[in-house]
C-alpha positions in Angstrom: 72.7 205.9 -17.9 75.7 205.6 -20.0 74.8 202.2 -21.0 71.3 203.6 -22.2 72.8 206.3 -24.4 75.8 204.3 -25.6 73.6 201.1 -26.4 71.0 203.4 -28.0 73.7 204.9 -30.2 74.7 201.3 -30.9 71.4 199.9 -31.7 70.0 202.9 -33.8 73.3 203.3 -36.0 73.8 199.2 -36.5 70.5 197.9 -36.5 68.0 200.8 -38.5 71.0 202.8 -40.1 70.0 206.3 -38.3 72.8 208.8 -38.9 74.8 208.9 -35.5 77.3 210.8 -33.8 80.7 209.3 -33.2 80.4 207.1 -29.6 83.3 209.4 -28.4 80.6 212.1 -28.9 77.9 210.6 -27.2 78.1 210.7 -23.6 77.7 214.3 -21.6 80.8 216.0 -20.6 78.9 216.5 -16.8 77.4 213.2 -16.4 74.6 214.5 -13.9 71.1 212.9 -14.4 70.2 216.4 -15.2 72.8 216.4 -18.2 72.6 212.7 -19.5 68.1 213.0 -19.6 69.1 216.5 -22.0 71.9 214.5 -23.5 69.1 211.4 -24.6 66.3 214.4 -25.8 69.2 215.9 -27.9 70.1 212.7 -29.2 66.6 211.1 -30.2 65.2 214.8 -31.6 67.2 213.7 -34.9 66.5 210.1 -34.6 63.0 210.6 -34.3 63.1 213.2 -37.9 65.1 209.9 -39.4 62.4 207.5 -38.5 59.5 209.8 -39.5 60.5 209.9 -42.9 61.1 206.3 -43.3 58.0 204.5 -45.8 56.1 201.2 -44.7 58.6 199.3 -46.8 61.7 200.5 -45.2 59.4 199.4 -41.6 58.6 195.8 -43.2 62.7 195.4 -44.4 64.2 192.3 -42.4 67.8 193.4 -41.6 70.4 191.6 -39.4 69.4 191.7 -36.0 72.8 190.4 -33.7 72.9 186.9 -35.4 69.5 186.6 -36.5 66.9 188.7 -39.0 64.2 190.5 -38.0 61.6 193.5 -39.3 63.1 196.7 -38.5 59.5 197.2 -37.3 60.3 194.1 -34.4 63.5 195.6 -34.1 62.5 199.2 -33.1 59.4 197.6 -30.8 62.4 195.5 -29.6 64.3 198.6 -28.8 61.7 200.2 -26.9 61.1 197.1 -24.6 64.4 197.4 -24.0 64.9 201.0 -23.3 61.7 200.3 -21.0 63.5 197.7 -18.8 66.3 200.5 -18.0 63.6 203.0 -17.0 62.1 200.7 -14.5 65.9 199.7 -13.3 66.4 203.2 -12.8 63.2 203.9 -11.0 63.9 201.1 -8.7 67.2 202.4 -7.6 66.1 205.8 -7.2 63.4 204.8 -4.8 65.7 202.3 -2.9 67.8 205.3 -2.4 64.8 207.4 -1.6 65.3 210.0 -4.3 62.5 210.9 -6.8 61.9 209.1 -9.7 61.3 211.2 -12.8 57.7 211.3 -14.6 57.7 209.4 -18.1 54.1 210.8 -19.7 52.8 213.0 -16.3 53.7 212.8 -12.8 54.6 209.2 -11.1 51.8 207.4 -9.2 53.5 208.1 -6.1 53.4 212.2 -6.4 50.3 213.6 -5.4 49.0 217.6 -5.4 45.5 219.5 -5.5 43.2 217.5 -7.7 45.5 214.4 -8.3 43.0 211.1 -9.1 45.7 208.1 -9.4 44.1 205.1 -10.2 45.3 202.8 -7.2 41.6 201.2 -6.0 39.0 199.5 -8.1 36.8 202.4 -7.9 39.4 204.9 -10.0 39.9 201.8 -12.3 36.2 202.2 -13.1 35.8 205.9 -13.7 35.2 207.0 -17.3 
């Protein structure tokens, strides 16, 4: 978790020029999962202001991506692969531990309640 916030610190400052905090400023003081999710939301709420107001010209820009150039539009994408790799990591440790893994867009396909129709047969697949 610190790597996610500290590396997306890193990558939005460097790579698209966001305005960031200092990395001394970054991390949570409590570093509870709790505290470092709230931490990320607080974090990206500005980013995400930053990026809306950004024309398709700034997006089509190639800028220096490590030691290569890229589109800041392959760079972003690039970015959420990235941050998508960590989620799974996370998920995968959490359920080797037997904890519970935290929804992304609605509840994870292995939580169930009243009315819950998870698509895991052919049949669900199907419905419309």
């Amino acid at each position: 978790m610190k790597h996610q916030l500290l590396s997306e610190r890193r990558f939005f400052g460097e790579f698209l020029g966001a305005p960031e905090p200092a990395p001394s400023e970054v991390l949570p003081i409590s570093q509870t999962p709790n505290d470092f999710a709230e931490r990320m939301r607080r974090l990206a709420l500005p980013r995400l202001r930053y990026l809306a107001a950004r024309d398709q010209a700034w997006w089509l820009d190639r800028v220096p991506f490590f030691d290569v150039e890229r589109e800041r539009i392959w760079v972003f994408w690039r970015r959420v692969l990235h941050t998508a790799h960590h989620r799974t990591q996370l998920t995968v440790y959490l359920r080797l531990l037997e904890r519970a893994a935290p929804a992304t867009y609605g509840p994870t396909a292995d939580v169930t309640w009243a009315g819950a129709d998870p698509t895991n047969t052919v049949e669900a697949a199907g419905r419309r």
